[in-house]
Steps between C-alpha positions, in 0.01 A plus 500: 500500500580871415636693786329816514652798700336666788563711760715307699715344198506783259625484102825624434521866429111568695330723285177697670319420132544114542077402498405283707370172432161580542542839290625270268242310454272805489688655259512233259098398535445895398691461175329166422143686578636763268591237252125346527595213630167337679656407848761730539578452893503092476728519190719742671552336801603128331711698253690625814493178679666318215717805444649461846443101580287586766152335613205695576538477865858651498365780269296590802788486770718653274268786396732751680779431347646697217651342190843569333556622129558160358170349671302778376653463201388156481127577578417781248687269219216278600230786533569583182457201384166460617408863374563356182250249524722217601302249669605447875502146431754535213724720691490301796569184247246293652084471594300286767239264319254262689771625809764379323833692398570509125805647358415676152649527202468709178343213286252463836163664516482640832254268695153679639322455753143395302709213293485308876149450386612214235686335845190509677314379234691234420550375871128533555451229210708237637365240721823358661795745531728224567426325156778460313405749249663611141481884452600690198579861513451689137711825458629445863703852510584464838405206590268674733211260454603167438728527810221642733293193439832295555496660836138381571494181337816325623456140345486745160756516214468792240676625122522837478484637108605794309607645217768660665830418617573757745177439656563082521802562672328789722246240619748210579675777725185557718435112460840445670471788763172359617608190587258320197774433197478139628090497316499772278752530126442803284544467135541726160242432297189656269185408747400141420701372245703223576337388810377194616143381686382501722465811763268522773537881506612746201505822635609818315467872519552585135539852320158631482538882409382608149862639293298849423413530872865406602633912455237589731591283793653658827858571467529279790386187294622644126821577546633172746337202488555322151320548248482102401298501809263789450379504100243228427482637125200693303240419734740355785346122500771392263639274834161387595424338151846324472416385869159353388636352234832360671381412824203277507695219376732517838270506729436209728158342511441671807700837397458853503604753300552845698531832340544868551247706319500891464225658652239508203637181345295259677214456211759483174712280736230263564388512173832375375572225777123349444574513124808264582279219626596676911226518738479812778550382825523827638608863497626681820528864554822719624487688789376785349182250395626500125435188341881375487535123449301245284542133608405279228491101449474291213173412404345122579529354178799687321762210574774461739848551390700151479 
């Protein structure tokens, strides 16, 4: 941890204009408010935490204390950042899914909070969580989901997918941090070709974003996480009818097929997953109460793969 001066240890050279740690933190959540930033005061205070290597807790007892040049140095560097419309996640270099910590990567989308709806979903259709179950991860990113089921379904093994390579190897990082590399491999590959049945679970959060609407998107979302994850094409269900038409044939008899939808992509998405022989098992809302995941099944009748 950072040492920080204060009164009783001060920095080399004392200087009456040395702010405080607390001014600091004041100081930079009024430039991110200037900056439009939407929670200027939380992002101000992690920026400052990581800055320094300090936890919340000694942000508070160290409030007093006044920082040196090169500390404050380090802090607006990351203010600015921010200002910028740097995510906090991607200057921090990692984010906390399903309350677990994933480091991220360029070629990574940067997880949210309403894609833990696909976990819940998914865990909510499975009977016995100790089954030893085969999951299948489609443009993994990551990792994010395939390894939070791991981490709920421990007699689970999982293949992680995408098209690309920095993300595969971004995904076997977190696999091998959170203690599940032992059940989980991540591979390079162009969704489902090349894969072999069955899967009890394909999950995927694929690009769903129109390309026109793309330019429009908060600079936030537009200008870091990859744009392989974000542009679904024309009409942005170019993933979701490769999916239909990929998928069914994967699926166990018992499978499900679990997918991220935007939030007024529910009908065309259904549309194109009951057009592929799928049946709609169900379709759960975020926690705004958008409708954000379609679970789907393949329909009595259509075959099961050999």
């Amino acid at each position: 941890m950072t040492e920080i001066a204060t009164p009783a240890q001060p920095v080399a050279g004392p200087r009456p204009e040395n702010p405080t740690l607390r001014d600091t933190v004041r100081a930079g959540a009024a430039l991110l408010r200037q900056a439009a930033i939407d929670d200027p005061d939380l992002d101000a205070r992690l920026l400052v935490q990581h800055a320094l290597g300090l936890s919340r807790e000694r942000l508070m007892i160290q409030a007093t204390a006044r920082l040196n040049q090169p500390q404050l140095d380090r802090v607006m560097a990351l203010i600015r950042r921010r200002a910028a419309r740097e995510p906090v996640s991607r200057i921090l270099g990692h984010r906390e899914f399903w309350s677990l910590d994933f480091l991220l990567a360029p070629a990574t989308l940067d997880p949210r909070p309403d894609s833990e709806t696909l976990i819940q979903a998914t865990l909510d259709g499975i009977g016995d969580r100790r089954a030893p179950l085969r999951l299948l991860d489609l443009g993994t990113g990551s990792g994010c989901l395939l390894l939070a089921l791991l981490q709920e379904l421990p007699a689970a093994t999982g293949l992680g997918v995408d098209k690309a390579a920095a993300a595969v190897a971004a995904a076997a990082v977190n696999a091998t941090r959170l203690g599940l590399a032992d059940r989980a491999r991540f591979v390079e590959g162009d969704w489902c070709t090349g894969l072999t049945a069955p899967f009890d679970v394909i999950i995927s959060n694929p690009p769903y974003i129109a390309t026109g609407v793309l330019p429009g998107l908060q600079p936030e979302v537009r200008l870091f996480d990859p744009p392989l994850a974000l542009d679904g094409g024309a009409d942005g269900l170019a993933a979701y009818r490769a999916l239909a038409q990929q998928a069914p044939a994967l699926l166990s008899e018992r499978g499900r097929l679990v997918l991220e939808i935007g939030f007024d992509q529910r009908e065309t998405v259904t549309a194109i997953l009951e057009a592929a022989q799928l049946a709609i098992d169900a379709v759960h809302p975020d926690l705004g109460g958008v409708p954000r995941c379609i679970v789907a099944r393949r329909r009595a009748g259509a075959g099961v793969p050999g």
